[in-house]
C-alpha positions as CSV (number, residue, x, y, z in Angstrom):
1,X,122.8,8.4,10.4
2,X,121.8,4.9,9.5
3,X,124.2,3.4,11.9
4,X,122.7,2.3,15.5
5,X,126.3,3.6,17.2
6,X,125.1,6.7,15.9
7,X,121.3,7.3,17.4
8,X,123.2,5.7,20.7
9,X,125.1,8.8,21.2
10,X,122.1,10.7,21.2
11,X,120.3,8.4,24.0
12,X,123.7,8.6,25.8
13,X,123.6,12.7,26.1
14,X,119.9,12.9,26.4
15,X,120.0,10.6,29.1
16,X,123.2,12.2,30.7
17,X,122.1,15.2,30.9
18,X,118.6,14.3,32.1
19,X,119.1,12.4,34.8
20,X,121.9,15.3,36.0
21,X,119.5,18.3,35.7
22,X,116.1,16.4,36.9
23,X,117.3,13.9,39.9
24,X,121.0,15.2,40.1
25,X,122.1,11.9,39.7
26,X,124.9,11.6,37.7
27,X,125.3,9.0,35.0
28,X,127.9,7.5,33.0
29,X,127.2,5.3,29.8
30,X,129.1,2.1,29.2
31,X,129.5,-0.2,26.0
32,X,126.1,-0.4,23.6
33,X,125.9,-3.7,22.6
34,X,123.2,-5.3,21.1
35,X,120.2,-7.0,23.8
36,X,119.7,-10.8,23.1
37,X,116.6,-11.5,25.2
38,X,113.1,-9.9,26.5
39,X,114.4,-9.9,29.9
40,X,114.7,-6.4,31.3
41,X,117.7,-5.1,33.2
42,X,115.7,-3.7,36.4
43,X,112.5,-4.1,38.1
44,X,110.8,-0.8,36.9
45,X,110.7,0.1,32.6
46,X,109.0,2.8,31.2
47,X,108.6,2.0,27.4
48,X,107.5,4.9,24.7
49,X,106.8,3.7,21.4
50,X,107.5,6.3,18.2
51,X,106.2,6.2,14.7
52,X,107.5,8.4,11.6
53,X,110.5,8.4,9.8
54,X,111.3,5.3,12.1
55,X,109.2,3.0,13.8
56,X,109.4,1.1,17.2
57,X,110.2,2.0,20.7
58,X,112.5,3.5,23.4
59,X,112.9,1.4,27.2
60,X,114.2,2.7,29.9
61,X,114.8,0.1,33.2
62,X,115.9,0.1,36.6
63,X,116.6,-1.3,39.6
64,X,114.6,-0.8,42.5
65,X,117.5,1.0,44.6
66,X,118.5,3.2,41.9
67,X,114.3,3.8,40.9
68,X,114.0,5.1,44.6
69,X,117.1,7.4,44.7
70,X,116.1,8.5,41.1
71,X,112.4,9.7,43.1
72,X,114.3,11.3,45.7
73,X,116.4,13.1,43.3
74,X,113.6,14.7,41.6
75,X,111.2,15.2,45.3
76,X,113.4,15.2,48.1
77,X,111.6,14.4,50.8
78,X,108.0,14.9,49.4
79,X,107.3,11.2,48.6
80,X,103.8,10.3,48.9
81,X,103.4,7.1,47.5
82,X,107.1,5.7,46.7
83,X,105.1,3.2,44.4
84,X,103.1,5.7,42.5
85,X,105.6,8.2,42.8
86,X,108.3,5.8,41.3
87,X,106.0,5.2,38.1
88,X,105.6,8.5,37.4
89,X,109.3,9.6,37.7
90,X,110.5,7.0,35.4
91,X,107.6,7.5,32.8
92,X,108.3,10.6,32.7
93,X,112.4,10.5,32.5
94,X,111.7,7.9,29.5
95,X,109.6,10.7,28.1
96,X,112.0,13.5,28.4
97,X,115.2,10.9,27.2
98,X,112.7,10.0,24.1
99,X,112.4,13.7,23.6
100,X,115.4,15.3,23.6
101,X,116.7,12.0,21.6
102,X,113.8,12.6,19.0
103,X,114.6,16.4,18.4
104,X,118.5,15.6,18.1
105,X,117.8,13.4,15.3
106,X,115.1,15.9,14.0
107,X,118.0,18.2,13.6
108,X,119.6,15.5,11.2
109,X,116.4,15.1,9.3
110,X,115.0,11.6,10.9
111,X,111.6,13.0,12.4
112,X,109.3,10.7,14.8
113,X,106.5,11.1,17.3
114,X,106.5,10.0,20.6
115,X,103.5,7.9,22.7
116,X,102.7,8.4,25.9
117,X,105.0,6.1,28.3
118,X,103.7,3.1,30.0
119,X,105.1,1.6,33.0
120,X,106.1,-1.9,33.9
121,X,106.8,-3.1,37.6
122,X,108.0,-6.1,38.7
123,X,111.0,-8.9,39.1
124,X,112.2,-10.2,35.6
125,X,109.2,-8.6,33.4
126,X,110.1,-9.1,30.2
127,X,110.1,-6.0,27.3
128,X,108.2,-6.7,23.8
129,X,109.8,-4.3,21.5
130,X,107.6,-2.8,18.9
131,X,109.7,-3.9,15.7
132,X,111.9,-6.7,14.3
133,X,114.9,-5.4,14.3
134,X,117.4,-6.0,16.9
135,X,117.4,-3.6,20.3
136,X,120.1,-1.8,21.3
137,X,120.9,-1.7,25.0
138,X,123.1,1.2,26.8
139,X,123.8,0.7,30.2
140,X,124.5,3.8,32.2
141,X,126.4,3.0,36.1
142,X,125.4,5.8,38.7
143,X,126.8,5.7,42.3
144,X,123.2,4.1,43.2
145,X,123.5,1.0,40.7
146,X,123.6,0.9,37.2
147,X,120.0,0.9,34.8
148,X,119.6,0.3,30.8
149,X,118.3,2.3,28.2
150,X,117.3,0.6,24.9
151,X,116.1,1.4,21.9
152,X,114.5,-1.0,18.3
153,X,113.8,1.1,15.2
């Protein structure tokens, strides 16, 4: 499972059926194709690094619309701090799309370890991946705008 194609259709279920059972927000993934800048696709990224059989890290971005109804989603109405509240919620949907993605491709004998997710707000932050290799980007639409999962082993 060398091929990049490959570990993207593990992101794309991981992340389909994540965002469906925690924020019942349904998701649909477009075309992977292969990210050509730092620039990321939203205002709000969680990023998780991993280490083992492969090394480098997993992004998750959106837009500020579709970060707020992703909070709803997963509070309802019990939104504190949308801020706060919005940081945690992607940081941990980043951590659970890392995880399920990381035990699929346990199962096919590529094992890796996950780090704690950190958080980046803000208009046109950019997105350092951990490792030279190119980063594959998956957009995914939902009926509140469309965010990007990437990924740079």
């Amino acid at each position: 499972m060398s091929d990049g194609i490959e570990i993207a259709k593990h992101f794309i279920k991981a992340t389909e059926d994540i965002l469906l059972t925690m924020a019942c927000m349904k998701a649909k993934a477009g075309v992977p194709y292969v990210k050509k800048n730092l620039v990321a696709k939203g205002d709000v990224s969680a990023v998780v690094g991993v280490t083992g059989d492969r090394t480098g890290t997993i992004s998750v971005s959106f837009p500020r619309a579709c970060a707020v109804a992703l909070v709803k989603g997963m509070l309802g109405d019990d939104i504190e701090d949308i801020i706060k509240d919005t940081q945690d919620a992607v940081g941990e949907l980043t951590n659970m799309i890392s995880g399920q993605t990381r035990a699929a491709m346990a199962g096919e004998g590529i094992v890796m370890q996950g780090s704690t997710p950190s958080v980046i707000m803000g208009d046109g932050h950019t997105i350092s991946h951990a490792s030279g290799k190119p980063v594959m980007a998956m957009p995914f639409a939902t009926e509140h705008g469309e965010f990007t999962v990437e990924f740079c082993f």
